[in-house]
GUDRENDO-789962 format. One record per atom (N, C-alpha, C): residue number from 1; atom name; x negated, y, z. Coordinates in Angstrom, 2 decimals. Layout:
<drenkes>
+-----+----+---------+---------+---------+
:   k :  a :      px :      py :      pz :
+-----+----+---------+---------+---------+
: NUM : CA :       X :       Y :       Z :
...
+-----+----+---------+---------+---------+
</drenkes>
This chain:
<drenkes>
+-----+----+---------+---------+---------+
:   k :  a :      px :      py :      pz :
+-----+----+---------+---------+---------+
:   1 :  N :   15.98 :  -27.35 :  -18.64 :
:   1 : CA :   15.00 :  -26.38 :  -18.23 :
:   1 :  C :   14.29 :  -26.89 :  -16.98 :
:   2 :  N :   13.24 :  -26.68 :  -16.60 :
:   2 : CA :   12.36 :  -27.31 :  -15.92 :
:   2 :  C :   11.99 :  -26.05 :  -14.89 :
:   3 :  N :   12.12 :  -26.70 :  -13.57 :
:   3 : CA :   12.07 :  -25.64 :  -12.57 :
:   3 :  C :   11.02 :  -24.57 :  -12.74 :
:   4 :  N :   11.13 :  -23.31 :  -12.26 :
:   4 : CA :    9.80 :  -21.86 :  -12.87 :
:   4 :  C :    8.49 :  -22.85 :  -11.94 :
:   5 :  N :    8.95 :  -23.29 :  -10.68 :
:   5 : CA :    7.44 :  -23.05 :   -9.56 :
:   5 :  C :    6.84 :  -24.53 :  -10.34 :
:   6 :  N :    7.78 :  -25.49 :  -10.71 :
:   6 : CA :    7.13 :  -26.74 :  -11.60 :
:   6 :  C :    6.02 :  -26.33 :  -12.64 :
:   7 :  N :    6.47 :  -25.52 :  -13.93 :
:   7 : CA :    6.07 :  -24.80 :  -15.14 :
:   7 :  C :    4.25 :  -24.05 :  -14.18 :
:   8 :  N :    5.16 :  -23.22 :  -13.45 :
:   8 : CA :    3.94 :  -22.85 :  -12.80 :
:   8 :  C :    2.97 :  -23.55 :  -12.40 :
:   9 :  N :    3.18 :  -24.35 :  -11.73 :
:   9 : CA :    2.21 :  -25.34 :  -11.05 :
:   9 :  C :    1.44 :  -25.93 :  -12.31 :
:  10 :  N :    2.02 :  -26.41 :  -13.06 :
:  10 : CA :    1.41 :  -26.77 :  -14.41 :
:  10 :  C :    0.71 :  -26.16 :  -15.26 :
:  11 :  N :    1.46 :  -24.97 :  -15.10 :
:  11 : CA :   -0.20 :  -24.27 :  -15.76 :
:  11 :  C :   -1.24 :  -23.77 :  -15.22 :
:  12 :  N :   -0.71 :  -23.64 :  -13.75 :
:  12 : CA :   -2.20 :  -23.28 :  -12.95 :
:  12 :  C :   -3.37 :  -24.67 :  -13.54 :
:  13 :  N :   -2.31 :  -26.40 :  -13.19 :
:  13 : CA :   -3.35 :  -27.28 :  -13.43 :
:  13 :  C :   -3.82 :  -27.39 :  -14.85 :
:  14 :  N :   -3.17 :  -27.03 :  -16.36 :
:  14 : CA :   -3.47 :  -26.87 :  -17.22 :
:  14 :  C :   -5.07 :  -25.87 :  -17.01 :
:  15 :  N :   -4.45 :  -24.79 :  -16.93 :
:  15 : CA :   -6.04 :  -23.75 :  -17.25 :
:  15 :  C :   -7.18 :  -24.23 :  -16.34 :
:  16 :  N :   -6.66 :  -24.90 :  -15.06 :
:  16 : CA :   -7.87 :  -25.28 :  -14.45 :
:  16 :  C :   -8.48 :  -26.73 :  -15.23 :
:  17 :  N :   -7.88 :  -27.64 :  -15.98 :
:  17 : CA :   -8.25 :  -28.39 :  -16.87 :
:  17 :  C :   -9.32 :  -27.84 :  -17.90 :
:  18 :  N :   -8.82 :  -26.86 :  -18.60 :
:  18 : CA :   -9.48 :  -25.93 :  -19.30 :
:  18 :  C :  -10.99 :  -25.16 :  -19.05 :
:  19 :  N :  -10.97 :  -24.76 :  -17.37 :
:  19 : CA :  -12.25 :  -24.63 :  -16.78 :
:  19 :  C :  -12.86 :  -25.57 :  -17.17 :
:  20 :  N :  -12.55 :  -26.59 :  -17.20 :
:  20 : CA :  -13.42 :  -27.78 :  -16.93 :
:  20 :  C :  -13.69 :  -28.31 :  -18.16 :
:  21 :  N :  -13.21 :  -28.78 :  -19.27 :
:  21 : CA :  -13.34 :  -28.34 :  -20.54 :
:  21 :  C :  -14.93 :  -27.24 :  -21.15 :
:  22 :  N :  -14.52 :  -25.64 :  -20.00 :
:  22 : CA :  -15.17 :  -25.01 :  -20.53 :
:  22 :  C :  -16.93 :  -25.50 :  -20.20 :
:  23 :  N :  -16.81 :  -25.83 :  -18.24 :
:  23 : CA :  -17.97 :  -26.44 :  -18.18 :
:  23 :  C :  -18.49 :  -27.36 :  -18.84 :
:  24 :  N :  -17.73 :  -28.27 :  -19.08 :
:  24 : CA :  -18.74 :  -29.26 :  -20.07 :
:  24 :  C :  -19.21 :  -28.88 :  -21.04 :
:  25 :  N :  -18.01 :  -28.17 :  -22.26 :
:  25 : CA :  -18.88 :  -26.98 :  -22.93 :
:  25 :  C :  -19.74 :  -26.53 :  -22.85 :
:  26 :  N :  -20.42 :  -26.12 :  -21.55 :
:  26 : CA :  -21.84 :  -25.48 :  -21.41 :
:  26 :  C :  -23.05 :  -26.68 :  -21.50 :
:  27 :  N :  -22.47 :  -27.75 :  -21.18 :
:  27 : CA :  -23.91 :  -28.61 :  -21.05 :
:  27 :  C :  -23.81 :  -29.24 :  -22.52 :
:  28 :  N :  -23.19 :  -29.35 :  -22.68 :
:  28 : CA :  -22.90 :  -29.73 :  -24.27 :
:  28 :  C :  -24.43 :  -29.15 :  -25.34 :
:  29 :  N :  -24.42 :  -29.99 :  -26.33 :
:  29 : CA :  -25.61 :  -29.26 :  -26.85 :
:  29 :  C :  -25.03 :  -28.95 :  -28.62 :
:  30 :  N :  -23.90 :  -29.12 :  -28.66 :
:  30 : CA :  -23.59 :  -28.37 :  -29.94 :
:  30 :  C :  -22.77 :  -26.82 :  -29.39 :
:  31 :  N :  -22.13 :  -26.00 :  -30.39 :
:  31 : CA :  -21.71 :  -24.72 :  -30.36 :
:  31 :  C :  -20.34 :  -24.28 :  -30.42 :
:  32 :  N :  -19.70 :  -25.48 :  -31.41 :
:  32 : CA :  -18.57 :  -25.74 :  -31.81 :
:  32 :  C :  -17.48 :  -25.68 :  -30.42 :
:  33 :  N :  -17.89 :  -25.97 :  -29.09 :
:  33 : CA :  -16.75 :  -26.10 :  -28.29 :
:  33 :  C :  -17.38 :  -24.77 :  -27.40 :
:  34 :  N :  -18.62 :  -24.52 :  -27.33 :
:  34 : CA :  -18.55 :  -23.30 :  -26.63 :
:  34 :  C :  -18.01 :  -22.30 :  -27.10 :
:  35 :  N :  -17.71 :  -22.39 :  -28.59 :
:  35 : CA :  -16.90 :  -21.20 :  -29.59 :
:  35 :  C :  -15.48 :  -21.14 :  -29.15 :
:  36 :  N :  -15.66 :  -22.41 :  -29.29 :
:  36 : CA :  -13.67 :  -22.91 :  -29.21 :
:  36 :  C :  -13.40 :  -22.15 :  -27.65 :
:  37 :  N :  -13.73 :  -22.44 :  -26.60 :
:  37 : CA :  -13.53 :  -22.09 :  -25.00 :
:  37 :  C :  -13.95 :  -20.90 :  -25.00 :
:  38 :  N :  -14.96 :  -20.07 :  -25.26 :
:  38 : CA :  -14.85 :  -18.26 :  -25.45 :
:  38 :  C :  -13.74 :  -17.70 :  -26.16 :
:  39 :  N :  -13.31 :  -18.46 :  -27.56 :
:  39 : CA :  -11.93 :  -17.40 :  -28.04 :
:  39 :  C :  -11.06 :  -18.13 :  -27.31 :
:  40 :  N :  -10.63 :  -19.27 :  -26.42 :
:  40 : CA :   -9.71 :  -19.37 :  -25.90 :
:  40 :  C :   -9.38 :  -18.28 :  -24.49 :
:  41 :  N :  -10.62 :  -18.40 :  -23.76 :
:  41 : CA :  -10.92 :  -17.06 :  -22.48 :
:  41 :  C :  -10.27 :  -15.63 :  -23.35 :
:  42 :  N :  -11.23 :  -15.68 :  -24.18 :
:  42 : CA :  -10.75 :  -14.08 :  -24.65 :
:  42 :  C :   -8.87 :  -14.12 :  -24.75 :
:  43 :  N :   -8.80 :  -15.02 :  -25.65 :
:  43 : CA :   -7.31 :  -14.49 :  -25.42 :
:  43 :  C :   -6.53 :  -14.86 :  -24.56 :
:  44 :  N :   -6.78 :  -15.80 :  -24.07 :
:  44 : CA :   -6.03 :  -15.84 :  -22.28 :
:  44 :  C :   -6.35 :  -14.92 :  -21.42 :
:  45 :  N :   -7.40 :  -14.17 :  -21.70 :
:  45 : CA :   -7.26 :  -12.94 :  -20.73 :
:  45 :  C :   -6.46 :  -11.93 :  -21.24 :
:  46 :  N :   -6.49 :  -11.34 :  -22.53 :
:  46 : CA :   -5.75 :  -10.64 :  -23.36 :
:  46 :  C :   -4.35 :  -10.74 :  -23.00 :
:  47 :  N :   -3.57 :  -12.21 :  -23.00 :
:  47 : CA :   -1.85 :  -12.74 :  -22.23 :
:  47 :  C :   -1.81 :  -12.59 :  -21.45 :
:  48 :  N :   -3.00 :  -12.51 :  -20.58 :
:  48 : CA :   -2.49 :  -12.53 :  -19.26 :
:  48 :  C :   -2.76 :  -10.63 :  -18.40 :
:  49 :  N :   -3.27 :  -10.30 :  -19.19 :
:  49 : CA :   -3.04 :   -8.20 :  -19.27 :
:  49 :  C :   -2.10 :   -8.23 :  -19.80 :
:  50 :  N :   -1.16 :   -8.56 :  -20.62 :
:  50 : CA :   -0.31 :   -8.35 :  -21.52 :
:  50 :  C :    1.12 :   -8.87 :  -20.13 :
:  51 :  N :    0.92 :  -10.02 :  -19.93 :
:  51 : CA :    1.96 :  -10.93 :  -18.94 :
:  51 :  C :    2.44 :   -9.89 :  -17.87 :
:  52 :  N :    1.15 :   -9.02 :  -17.70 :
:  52 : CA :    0.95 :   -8.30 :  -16.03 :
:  52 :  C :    1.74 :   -7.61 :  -15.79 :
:  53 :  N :    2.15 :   -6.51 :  -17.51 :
:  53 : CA :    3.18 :   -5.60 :  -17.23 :
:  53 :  C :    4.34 :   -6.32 :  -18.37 :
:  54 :  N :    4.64 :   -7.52 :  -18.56 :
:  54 : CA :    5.64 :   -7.85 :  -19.16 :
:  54 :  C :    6.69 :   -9.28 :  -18.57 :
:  55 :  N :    6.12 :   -9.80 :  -17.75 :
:  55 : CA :    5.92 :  -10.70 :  -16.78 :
:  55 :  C :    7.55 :  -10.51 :  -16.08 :
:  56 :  N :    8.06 :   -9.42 :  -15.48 :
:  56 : CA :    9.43 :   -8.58 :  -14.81 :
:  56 :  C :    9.99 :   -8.87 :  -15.83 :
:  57 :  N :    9.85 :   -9.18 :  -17.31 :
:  57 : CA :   11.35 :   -8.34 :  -18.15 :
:  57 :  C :   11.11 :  -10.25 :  -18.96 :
:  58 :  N :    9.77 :  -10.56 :  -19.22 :
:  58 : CA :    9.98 :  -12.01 :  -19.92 :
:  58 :  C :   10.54 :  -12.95 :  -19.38 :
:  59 :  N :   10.26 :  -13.34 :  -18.08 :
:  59 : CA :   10.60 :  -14.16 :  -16.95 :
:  59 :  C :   12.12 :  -14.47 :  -17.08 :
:  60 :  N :   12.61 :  -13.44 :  -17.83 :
:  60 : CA :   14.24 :  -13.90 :  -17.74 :
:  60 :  C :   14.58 :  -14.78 :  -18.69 :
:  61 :  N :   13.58 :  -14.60 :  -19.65 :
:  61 : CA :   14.19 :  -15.61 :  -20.82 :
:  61 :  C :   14.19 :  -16.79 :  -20.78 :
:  62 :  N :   15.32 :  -17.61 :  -21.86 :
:  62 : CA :   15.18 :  -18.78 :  -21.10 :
:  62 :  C :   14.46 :  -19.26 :  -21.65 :
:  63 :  N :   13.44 :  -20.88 :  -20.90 :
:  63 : CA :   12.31 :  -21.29 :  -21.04 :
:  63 :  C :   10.92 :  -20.49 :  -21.42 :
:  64 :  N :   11.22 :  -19.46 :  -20.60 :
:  64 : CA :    9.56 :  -18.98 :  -20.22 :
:  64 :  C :    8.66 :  -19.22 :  -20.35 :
:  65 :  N :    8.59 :  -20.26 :  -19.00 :
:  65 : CA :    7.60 :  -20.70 :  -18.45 :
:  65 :  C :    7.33 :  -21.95 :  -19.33 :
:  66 :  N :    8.32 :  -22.75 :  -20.16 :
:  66 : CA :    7.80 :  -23.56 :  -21.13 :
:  66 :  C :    7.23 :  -23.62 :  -22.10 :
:  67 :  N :    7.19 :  -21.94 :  -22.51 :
:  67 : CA :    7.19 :  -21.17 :  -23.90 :
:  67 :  C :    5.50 :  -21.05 :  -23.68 :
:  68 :  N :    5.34 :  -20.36 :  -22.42 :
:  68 : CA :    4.25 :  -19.66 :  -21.86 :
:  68 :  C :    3.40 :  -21.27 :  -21.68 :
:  69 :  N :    3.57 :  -22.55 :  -21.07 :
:  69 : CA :    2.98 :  -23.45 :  -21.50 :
:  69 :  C :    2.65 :  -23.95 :  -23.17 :
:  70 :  N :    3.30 :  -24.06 :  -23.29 :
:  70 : CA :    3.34 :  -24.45 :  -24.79 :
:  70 :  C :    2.12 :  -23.42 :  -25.64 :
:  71 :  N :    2.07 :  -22.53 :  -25.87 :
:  71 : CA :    1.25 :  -21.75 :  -25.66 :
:  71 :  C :   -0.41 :  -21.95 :  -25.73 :
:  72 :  N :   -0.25 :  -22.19 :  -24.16 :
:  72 : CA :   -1.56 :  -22.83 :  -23.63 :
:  72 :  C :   -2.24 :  -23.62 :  -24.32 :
:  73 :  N :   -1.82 :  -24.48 :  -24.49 :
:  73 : CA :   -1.63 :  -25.88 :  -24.78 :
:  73 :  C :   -2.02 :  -25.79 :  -26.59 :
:  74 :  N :   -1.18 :  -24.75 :  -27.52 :
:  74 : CA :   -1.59 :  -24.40 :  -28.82 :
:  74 :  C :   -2.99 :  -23.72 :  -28.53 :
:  75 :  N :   -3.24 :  -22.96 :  -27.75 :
:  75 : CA :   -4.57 :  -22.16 :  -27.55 :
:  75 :  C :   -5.61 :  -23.23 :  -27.30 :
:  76 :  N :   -5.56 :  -24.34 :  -26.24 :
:  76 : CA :   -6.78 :  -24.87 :  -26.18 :
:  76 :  C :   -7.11 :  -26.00 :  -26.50 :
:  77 :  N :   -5.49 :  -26.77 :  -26.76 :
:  77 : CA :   -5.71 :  -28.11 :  -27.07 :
:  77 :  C :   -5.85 :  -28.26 :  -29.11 :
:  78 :  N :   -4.83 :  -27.24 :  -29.19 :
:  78 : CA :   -5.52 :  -27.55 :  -31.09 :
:  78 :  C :   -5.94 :  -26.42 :  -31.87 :
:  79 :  N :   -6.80 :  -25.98 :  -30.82 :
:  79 : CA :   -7.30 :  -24.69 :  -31.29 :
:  79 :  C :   -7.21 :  -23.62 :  -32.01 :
:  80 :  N :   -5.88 :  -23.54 :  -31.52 :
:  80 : CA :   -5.03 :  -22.01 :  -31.81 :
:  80 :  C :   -5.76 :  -21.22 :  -31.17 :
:  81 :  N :   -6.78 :  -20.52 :  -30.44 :
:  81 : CA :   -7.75 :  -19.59 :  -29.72 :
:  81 :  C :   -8.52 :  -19.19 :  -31.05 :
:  82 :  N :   -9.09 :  -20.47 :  -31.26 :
:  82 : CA :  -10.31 :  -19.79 :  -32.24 :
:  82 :  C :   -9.32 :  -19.33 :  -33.55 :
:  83 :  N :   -8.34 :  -20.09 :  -34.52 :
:  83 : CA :   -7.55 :  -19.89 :  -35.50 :
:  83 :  C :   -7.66 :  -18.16 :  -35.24 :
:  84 :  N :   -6.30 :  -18.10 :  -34.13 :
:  84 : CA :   -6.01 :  -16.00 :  -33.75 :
:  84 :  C :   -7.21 :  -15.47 :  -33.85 :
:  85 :  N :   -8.73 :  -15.72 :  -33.14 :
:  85 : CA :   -9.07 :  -15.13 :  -32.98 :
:  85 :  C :  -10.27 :  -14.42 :  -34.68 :
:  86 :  N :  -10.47 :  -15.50 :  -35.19 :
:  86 : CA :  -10.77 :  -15.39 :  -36.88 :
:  86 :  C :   -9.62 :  -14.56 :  -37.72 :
:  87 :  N :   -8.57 :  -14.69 :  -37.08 :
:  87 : CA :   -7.63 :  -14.74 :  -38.36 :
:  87 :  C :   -7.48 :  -12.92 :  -38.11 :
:  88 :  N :   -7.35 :  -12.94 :  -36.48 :
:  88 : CA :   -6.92 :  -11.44 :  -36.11 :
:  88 :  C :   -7.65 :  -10.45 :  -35.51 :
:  89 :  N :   -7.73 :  -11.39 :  -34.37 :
:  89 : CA :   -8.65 :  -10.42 :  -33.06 :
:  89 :  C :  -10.05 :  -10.15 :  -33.41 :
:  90 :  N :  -10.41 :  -11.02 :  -33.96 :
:  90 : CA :  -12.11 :  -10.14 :  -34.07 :
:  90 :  C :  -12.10 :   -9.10 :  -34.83 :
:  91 :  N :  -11.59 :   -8.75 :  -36.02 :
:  91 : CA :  -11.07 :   -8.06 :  -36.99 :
:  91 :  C :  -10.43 :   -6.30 :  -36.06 :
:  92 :  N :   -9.79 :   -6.77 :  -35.14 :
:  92 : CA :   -9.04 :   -5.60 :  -34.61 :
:  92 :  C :  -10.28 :   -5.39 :  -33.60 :
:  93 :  N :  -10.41 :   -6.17 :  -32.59 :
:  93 : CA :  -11.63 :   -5.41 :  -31.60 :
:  93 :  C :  -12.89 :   -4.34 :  -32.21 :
:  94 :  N :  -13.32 :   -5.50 :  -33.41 :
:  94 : CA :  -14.21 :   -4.75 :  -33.90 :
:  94 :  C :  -14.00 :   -3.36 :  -34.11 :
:  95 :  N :  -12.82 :   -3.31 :  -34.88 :
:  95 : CA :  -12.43 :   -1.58 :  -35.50 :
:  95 :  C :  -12.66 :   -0.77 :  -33.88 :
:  96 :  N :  -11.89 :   -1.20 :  -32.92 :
:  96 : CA :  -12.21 :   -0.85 :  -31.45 :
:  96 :  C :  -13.44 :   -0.59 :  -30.81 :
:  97 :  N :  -14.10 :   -1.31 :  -31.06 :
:  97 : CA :  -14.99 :   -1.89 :  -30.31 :
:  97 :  C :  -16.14 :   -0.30 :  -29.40 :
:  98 :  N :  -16.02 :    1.13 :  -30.36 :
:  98 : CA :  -16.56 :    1.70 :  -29.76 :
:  98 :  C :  -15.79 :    2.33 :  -28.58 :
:  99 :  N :  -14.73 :    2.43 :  -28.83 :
:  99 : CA :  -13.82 :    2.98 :  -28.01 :
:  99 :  C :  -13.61 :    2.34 :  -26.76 :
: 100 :  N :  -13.24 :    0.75 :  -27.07 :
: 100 : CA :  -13.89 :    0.15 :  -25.70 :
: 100 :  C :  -15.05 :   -0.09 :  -25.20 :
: 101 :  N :  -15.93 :   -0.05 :  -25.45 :
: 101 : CA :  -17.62 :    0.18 :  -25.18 :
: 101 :  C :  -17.47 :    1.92 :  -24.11 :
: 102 :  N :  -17.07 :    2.32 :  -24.71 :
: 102 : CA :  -16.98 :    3.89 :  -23.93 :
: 102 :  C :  -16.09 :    4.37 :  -22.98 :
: 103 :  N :  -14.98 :    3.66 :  -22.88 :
: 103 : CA :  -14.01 :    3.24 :  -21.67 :
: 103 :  C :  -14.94 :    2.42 :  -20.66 :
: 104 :  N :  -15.23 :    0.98 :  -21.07 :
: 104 : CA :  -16.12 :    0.34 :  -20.24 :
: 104 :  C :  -17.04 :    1.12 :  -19.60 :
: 105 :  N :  -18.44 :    1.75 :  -20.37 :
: 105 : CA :  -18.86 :    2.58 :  -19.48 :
: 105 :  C :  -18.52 :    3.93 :  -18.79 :
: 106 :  N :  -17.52 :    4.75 :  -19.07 :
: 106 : CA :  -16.48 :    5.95 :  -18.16 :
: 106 :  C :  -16.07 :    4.64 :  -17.10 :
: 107 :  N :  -15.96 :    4.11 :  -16.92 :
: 107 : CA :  -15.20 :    3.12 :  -15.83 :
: 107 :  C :  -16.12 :    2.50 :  -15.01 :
: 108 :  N :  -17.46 :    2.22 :  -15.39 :
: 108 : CA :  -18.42 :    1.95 :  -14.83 :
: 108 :  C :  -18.78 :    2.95 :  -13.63 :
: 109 :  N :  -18.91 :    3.95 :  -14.60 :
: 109 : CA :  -19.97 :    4.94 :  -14.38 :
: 109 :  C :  -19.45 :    5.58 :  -12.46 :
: 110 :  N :  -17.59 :    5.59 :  -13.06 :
: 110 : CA :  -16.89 :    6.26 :  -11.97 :
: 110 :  C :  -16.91 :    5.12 :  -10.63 :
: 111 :  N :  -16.92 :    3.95 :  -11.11 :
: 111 : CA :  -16.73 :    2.88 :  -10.17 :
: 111 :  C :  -17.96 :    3.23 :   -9.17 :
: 112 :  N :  -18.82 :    3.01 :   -9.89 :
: 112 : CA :  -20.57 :    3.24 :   -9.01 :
: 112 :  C :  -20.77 :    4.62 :   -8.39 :
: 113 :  N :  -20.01 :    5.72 :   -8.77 :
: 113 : CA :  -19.91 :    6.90 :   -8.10 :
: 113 :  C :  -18.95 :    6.77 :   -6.62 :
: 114 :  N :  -17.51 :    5.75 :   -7.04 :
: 114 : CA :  -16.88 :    5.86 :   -5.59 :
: 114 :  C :  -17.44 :    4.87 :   -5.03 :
: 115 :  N :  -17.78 :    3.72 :   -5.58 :
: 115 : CA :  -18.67 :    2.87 :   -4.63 :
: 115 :  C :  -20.02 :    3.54 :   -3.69 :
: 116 :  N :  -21.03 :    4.64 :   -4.27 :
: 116 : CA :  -21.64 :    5.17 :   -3.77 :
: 116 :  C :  -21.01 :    6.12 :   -2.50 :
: 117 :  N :  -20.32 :    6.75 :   -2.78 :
: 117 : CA :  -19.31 :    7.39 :   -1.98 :
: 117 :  C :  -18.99 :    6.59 :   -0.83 :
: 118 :  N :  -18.52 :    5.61 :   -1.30 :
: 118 : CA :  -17.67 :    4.88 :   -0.10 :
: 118 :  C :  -18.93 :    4.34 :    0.99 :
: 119 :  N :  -19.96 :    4.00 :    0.13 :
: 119 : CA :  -20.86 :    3.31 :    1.13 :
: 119 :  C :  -21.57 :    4.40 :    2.22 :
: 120 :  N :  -21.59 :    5.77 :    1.57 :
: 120 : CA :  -22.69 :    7.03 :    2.54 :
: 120 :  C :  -21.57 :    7.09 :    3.34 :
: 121 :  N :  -19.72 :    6.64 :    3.39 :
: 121 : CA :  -18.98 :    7.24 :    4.52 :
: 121 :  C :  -19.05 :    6.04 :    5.72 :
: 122 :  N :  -19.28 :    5.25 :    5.10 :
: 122 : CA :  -19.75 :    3.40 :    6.02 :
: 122 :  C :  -21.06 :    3.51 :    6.61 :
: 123 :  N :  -21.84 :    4.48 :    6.05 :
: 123 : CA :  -23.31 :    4.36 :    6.74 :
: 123 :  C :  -23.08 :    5.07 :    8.21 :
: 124 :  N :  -22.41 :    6.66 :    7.64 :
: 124 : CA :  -21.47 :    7.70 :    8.52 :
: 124 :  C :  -21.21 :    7.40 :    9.70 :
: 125 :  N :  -20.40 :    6.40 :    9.39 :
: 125 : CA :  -19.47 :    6.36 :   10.42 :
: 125 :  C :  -20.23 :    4.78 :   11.19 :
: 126 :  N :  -20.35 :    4.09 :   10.86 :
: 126 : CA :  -21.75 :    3.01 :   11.63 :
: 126 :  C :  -23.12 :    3.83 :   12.27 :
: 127 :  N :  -23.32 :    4.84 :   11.74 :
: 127 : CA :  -24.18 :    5.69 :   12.85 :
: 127 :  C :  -23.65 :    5.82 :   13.89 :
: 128 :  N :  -22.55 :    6.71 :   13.69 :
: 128 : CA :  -21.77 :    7.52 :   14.37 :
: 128 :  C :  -21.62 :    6.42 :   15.78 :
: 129 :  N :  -20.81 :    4.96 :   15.21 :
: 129 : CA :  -20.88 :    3.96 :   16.45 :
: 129 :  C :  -21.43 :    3.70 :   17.10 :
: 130 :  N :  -23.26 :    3.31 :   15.80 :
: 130 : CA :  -24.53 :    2.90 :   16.81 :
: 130 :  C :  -24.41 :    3.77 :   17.97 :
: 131 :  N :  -24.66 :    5.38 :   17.57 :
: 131 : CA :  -24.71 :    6.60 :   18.29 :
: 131 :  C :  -23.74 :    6.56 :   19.61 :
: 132 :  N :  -22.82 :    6.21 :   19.56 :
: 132 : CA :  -21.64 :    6.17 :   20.71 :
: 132 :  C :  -22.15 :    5.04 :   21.83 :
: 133 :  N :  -22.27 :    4.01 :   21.11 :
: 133 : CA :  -23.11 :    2.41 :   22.08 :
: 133 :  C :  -24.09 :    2.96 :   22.95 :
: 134 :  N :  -25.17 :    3.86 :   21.88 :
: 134 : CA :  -26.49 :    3.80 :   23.04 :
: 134 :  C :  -25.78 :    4.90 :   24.10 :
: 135 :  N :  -25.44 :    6.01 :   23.95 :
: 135 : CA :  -25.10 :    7.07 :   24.77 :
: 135 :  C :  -24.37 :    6.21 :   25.99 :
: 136 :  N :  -23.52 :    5.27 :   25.39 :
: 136 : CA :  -22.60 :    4.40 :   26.73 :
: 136 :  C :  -23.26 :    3.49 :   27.25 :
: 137 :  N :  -24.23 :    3.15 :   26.78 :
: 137 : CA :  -25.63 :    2.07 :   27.76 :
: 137 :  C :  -26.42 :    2.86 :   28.64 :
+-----+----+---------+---------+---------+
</drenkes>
């Protein structure tokens, strides 16, 4: 078994390999690898929501973190991303897809309300300071 912070370290440098992968992808002038590096994102973000609250109870098993490489590695190097994502995930989002469309915007909508919020109590209270400065000059 191979130390956790080793495994770790390795896949931080794995996915950041993968960035880079994805950039070239972009300058690239066929489609085929920008396909491949979007269903790989999609479902590495998907593992890694999934990891967030499972992460405490998987971690114990043994080879994890090798499992959890290995993984990777099926996702971007022989394009196990795009395979799942044909075979499964587009198929399931879709059926979804309004439901998350309408979460997304309820989540929006509230974000930009406390963000608005938060900023009129920052304006508030930065008056309030200006206001204190000049009175003390």
């Amino acid at each position: 078994m191979i130390p956790a912070f080793v495994m770790s370290f390795l896949t931080s440098v794995l996915v950041l390999f993968y960035g880079y992968k994805s950039f070239k992808a972009l300058d690239s002038t066929g489609e085929q690898d920008d396909v491949q590096w979007l269903t790989f994102w999609l479902l590495y973000s998907g593992l890694n929501f999934i990891e967030y609250f499972s992460d405490t109870l998987l971690f114990w098993l043994p080879f994890y973190y090798e499992i959890k490489f290995g993984i990777l590695v099926y996702l971007g190097y022989f394009r196990g991303a795009k395979f799942w994502y044909d075979s499964a995930l587009k198929s399931w989002i879709k059926s979804k897809e309004t439901t998350i469309d309408s979460a997304i915007q309820t989540a929006e909508s509230k974000a930009k309300g406390y963000a608005d919020q938060a900023q009129g109590i920052v304006k508030e209270k930065a008056q309030k300071v200006a206001n204190q400065a000049v009175n003390m000059a």
